[in-house]
C-alpha positions as CSV (number, residue, x, y, z in Angstrom):
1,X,93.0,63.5,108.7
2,X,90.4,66.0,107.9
3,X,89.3,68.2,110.5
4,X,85.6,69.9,109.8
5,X,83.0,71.8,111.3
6,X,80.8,70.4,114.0
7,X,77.6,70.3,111.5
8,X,76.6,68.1,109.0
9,X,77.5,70.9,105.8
10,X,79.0,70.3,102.7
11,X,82.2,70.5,103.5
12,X,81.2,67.7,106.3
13,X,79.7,65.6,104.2
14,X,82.3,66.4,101.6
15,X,85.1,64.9,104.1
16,X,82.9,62.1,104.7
17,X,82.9,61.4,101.2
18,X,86.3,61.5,100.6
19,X,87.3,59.2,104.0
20,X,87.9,55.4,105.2
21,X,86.5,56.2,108.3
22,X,85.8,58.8,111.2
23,X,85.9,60.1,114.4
24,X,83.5,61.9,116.0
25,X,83.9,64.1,118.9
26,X,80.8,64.4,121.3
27,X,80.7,67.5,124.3
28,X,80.2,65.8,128.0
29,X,76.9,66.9,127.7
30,X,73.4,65.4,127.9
31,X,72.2,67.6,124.8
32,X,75.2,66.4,122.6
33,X,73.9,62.6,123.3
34,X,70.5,64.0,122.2
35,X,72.4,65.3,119.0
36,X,74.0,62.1,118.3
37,X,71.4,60.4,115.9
38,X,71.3,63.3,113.6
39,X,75.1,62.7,113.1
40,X,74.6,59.1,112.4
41,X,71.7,59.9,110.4
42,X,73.6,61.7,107.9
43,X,76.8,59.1,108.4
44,X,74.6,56.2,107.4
45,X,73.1,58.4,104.4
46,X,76.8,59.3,103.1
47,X,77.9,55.3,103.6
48,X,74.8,53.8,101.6
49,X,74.8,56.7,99.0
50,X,78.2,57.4,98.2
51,X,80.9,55.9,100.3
52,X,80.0,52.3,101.1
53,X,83.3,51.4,102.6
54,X,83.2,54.5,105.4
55,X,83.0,53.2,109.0
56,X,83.1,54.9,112.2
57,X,86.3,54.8,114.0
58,X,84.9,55.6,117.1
59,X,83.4,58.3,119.4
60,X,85.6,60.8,121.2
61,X,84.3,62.9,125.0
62,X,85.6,66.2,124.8
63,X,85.4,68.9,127.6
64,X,85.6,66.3,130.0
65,X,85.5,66.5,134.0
66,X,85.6,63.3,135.9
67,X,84.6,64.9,139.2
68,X,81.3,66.0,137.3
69,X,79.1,63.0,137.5
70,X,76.5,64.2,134.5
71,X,79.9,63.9,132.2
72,X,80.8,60.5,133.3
73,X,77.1,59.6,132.5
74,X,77.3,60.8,129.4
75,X,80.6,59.1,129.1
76,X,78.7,55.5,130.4
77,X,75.8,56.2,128.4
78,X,77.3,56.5,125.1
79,X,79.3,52.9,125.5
80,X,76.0,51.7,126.1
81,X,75.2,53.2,122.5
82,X,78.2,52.6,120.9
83,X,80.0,49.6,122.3
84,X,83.1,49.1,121.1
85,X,83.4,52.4,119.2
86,X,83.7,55.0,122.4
87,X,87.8,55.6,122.9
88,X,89.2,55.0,126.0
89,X,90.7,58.6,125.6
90,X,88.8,61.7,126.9
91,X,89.7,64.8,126.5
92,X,89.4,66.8,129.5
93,X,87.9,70.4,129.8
94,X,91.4,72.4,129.4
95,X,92.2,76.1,129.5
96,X,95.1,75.7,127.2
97,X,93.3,73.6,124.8
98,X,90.8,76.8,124.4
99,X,93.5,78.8,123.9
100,X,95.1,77.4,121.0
101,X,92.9,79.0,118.5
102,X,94.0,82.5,119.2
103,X,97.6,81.6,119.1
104,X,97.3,79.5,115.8
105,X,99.1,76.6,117.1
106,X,98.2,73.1,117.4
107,X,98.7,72.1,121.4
108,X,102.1,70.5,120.9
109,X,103.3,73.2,120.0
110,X,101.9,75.8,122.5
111,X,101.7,73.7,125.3
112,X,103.4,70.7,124.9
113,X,103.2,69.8,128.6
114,X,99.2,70.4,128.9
115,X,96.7,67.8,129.5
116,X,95.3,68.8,126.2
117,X,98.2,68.1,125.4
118,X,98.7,64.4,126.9
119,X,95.4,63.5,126.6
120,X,95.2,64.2,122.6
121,X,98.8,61.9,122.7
122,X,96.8,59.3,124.7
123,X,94.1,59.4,121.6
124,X,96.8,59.0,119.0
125,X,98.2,55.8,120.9
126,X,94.8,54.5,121.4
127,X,94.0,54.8,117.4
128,X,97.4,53.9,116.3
129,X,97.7,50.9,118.9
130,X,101.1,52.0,120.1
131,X,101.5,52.0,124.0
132,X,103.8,54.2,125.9
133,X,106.9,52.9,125.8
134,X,109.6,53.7,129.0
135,X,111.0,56.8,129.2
136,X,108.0,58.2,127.3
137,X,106.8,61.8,128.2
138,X,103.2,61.3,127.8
């Protein structure tokens, strides 16, 4: 897993390189839809220049607010782009999330009990295909 700057830079592209597939997170807002293309611009020039066998794994809503209804557009409006490649999993909008940064710790660690927290467990089961199980904390 390679985590990289939100931008399409060398070190981006590098990663891309370098991968099987990836994940691409996408802000609950209208603009980051708008931004969308350029990212799959420069996917598709990595996967028929250099890494043929890359794929997308799937599209990922970060910052998200359900009561917002421009977010759950968004949300709607990028299955309709991408079916079968959005993940079920959002990750809400989440002061600990923000927070983790400053503290240099991943969320399990700082705040094991967030929503940033669940909701980044509810990705992994979601890629991995392992469903919570009873007696399961997230």
């Amino acid at each position: 897993l390679i985590d990289c700057p939100p931008n399409r830079g060398l070190l981006t592209i590098n990663a891309m390189c370098a991968s099987d597939s990836v994940l691409i997170p996408i802000d609950s807002q209208l603009l980051a839809l708008q931004g969308l293309e350029k990212i799959n611009f420069k996917f598709r020039e990595v996967k028929e220049f250099v890494n043929p066998a890359l794929e997308i794994e799937g599209y990922l809503i970060t910052k998200y607010k359900s009561q917002l209804r421009i977010h759950r557009d968004v949300w709607h409006a990028l299955k309709d782009i991408a079916p079968n490649k959005v993940f079920n999993a959002k990750i809400r909008d989440n002061v600990r999330l923000s927070e983790t940064p400053s503290v240099r710790q991943d969320i399990f660690t700082y705040a094991p009990d967030s929503i940033g927290a669940e909701d980044y467990m509810q990705l992994a089961r979601e890629i991995t295909g392992i469903r919570k199980k009873k007696g399961d904390k997230f």
